[in-house]
Every structure is written in structure tokens, then in C-alpha cells.
Biotite code that builds the C-alpha atoms (Angstrom):
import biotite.structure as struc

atoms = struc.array([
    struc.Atom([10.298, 1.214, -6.527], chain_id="A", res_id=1, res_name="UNK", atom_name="CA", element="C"),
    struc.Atom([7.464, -1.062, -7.723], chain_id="A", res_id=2, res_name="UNK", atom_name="CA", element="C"),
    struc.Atom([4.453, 1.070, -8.752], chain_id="A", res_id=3, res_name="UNK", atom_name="CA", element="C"),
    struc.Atom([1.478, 0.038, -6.062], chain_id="A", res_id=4, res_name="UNK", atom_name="CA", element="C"),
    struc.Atom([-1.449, -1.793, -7.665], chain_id="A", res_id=5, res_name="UNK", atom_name="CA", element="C"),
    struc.Atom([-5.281, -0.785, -6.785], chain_id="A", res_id=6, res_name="UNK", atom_name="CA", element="C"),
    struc.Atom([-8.074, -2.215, -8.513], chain_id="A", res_id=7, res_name="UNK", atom_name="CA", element="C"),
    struc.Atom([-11.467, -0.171, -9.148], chain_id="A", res_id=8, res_name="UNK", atom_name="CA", element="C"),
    struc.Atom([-14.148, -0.883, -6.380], chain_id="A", res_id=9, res_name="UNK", atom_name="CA", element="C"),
    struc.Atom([-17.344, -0.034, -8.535], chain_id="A", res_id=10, res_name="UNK", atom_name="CA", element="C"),
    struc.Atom([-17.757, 3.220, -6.692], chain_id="A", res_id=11, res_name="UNK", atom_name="CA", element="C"),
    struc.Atom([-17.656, 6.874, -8.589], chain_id="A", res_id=12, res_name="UNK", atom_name="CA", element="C"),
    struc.Atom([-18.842, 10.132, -6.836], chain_id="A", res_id=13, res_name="UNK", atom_name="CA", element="C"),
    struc.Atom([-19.503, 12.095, -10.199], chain_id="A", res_id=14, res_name="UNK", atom_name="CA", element="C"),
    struc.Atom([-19.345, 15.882, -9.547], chain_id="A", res_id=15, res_name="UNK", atom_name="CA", element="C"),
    struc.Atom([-22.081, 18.271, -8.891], chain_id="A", res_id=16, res_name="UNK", atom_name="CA", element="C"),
    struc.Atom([-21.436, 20.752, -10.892], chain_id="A", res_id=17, res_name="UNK", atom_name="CA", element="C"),
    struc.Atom([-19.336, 21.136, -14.586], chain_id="A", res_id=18, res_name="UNK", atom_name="CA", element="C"),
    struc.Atom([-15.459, 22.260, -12.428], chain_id="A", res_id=19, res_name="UNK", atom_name="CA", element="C"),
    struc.Atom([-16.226, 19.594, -9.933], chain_id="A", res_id=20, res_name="UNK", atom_name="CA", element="C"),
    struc.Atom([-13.852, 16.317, -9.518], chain_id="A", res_id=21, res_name="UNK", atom_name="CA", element="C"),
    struc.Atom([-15.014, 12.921, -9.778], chain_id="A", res_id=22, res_name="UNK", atom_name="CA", element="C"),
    struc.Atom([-13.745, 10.775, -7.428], chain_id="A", res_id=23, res_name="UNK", atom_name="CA", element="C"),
    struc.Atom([-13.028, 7.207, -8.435], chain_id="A", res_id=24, res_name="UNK", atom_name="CA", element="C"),
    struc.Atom([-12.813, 5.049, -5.326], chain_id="A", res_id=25, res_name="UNK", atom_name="CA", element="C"),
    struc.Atom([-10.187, 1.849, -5.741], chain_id="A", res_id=26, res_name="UNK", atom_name="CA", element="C"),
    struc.Atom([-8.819, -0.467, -3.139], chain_id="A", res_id=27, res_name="UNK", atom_name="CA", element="C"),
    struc.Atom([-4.940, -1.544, -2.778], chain_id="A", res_id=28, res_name="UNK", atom_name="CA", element="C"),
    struc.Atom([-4.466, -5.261, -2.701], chain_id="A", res_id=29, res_name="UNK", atom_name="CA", element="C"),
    struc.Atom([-4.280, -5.192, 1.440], chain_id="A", res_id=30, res_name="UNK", atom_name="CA", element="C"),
    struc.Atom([-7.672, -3.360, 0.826], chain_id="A", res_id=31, res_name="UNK", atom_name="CA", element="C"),
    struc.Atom([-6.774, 0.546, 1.721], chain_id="A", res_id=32, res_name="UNK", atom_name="CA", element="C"),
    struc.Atom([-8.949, 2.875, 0.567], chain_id="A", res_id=33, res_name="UNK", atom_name="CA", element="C"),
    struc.Atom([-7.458, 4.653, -2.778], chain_id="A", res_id=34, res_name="UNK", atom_name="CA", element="C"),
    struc.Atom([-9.052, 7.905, -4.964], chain_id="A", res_id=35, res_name="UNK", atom_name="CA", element="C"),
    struc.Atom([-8.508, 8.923, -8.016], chain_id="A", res_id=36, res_name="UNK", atom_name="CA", element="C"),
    struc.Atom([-9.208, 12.494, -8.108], chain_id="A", res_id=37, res_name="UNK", atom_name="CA", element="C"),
    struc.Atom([-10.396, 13.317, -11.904], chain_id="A", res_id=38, res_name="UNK", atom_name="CA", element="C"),
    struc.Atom([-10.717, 17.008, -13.259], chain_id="A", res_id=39, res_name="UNK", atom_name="CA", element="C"),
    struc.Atom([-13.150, 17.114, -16.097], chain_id="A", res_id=40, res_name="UNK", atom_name="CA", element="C"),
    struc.Atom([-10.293, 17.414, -18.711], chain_id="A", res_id=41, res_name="UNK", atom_name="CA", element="C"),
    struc.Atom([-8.804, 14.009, -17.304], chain_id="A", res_id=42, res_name="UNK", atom_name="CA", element="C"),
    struc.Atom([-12.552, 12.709, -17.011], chain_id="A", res_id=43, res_name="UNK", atom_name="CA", element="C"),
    struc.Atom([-13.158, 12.680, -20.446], chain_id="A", res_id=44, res_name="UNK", atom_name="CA", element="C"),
    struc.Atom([-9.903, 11.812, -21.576], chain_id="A", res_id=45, res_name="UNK", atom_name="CA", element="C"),
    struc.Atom([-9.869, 8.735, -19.775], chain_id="A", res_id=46, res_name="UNK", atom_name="CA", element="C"),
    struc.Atom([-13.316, 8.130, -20.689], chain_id="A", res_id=47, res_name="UNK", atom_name="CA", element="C"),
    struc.Atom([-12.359, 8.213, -24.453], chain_id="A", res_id=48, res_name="UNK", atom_name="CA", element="C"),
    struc.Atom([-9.350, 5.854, -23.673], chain_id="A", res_id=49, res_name="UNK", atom_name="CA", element="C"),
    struc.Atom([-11.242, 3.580, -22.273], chain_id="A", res_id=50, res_name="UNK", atom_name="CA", element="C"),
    struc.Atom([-14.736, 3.772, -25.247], chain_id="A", res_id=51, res_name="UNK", atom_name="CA", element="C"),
    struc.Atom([-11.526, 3.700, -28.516], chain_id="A", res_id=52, res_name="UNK", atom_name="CA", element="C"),
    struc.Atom([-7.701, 2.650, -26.598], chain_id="A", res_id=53, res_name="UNK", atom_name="CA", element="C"),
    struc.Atom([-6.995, 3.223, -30.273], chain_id="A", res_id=54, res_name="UNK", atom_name="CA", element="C"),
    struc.Atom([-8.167, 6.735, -30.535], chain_id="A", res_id=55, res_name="UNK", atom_name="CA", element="C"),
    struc.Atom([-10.418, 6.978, -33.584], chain_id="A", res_id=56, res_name="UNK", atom_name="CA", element="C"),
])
């Protein structure tokens, strides 16, 4: 099974409060609504990915 592509639609609902998700709002290529639901542990870790892919 091919792995579905969605590309980033320059929305994020950031959390209220620290426990919170963030919400990062992507479209499939047919243009369906998609969300990546992000805990704060997997918030910053992608967040550092993204800043240093190398990690340092």
C-alpha cells in the first residue's frame, strides 16, 4: 500500500494551554482535509527536526 501524500496548508491551531495538541491542518492531493494531531513532546521534536535535520 502506497503511503497517501498531504501537503501542509499554512494553517496551525497552536494549543491553549502547555498539555494541549496542536493541530496541523494539510490537504491530500484530491484536496481532503488532513490533521496532524501533535502532543507537545512530538511538537518540539519535530520542531527541532525541522530548525537542525542533523541534530546538533
Amino acid at each position: 500500500m502506497d503511503p497517501i501524500t498531504i501537503r501542509w496548508d499554512r494553517t496551525v491551531i497552536h494549543p491553549g494551554h502547555t498539555g494541549d495538541d496542536t493541530i496541523v491542518c494539510c490537504l491530500t492531493e484530491d484536496g481532503q482535509p488532513v490533521a496532524l494531531i501533535l502532543d507537545d513532546e512530538h511538537r518540539e521534536a519535530l520542531g527541532l527536526l525541522l530548525v537542525d535535520p542533523e541534530g546538533e
